[in-house]
N, C-alpha and C positions, 0 to 999 in steps of 0.2 A: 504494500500500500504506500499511498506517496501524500505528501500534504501537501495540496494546490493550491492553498489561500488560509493566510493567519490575520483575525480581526480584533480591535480590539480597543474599547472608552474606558477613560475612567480609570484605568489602571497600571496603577505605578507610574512608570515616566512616561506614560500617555495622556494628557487629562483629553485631547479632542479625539474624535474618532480617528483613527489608522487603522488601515489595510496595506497587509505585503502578500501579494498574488505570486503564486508560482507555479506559473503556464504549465501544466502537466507535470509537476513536481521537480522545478528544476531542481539542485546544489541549492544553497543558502550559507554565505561567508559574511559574519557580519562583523562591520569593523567601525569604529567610531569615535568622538570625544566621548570624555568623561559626560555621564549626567544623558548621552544620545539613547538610550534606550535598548541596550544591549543585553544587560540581564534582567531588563520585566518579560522581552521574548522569550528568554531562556526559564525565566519560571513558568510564565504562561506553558511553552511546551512540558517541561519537564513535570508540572501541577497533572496535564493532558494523561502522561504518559506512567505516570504513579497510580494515578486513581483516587486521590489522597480523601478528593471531596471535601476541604474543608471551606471553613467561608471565605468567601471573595472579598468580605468588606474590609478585612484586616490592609487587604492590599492594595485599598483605594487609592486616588489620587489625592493628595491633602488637599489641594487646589482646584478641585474641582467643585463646580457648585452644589449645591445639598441634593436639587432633581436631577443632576445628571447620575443615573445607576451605572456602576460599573459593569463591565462583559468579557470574555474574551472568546473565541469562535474560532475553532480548527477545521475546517473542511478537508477529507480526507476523501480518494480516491483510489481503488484499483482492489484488490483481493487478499486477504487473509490468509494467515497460515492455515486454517481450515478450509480455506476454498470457498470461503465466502465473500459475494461482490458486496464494497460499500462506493459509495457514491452520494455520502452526506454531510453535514456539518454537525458539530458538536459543540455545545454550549455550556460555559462556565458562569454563572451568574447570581445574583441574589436569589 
């Protein structure tokens, strides 16, 4: 399976909406200043891929305003070690 698009308000060094698309699951190298937003992706996925489920509120953005709820959104593509097709997104949220 391959992850096509990572979304994400609200959380951590995101307060506005971001989207990073990746056209049929490209490679992902991410490199940045300090403070660019390089380990809220890295929790975001790694949150994904533990299954941890805990709250999202912990991880908000300080700065954000009170109505904006935080998200983050992994859209994943292609087949399973079971052999099962996914072809959906997956949602972290309040």
């Amino acid at each position: 399976m391959k992850i096509t698009r990572i979304s994400m308000e609200g959380f951590r060094a995101f307060d506005a909406p971001f989207a990073l698309d990746l056209d049929g699951g490209k490679n992902l190298l991410l490199h940045g200043e300090n403070g660019a937003g390089k380990s809220s992706i890295y929790l975001a996925l790694k949150r994904f891929f533990e299954e941890r489920g805990d709250n999202i509120a912990k991880h908000r953005n300080l700065f954000s305003p009170a109505t904006r709820l935080s998200h983050v959104r992994v859209h994943l593509k292609g087949t399973d070690a079971a052999g099962k097709a996914h072809d959906g997104e997956f949602h972290w949220d309040v």
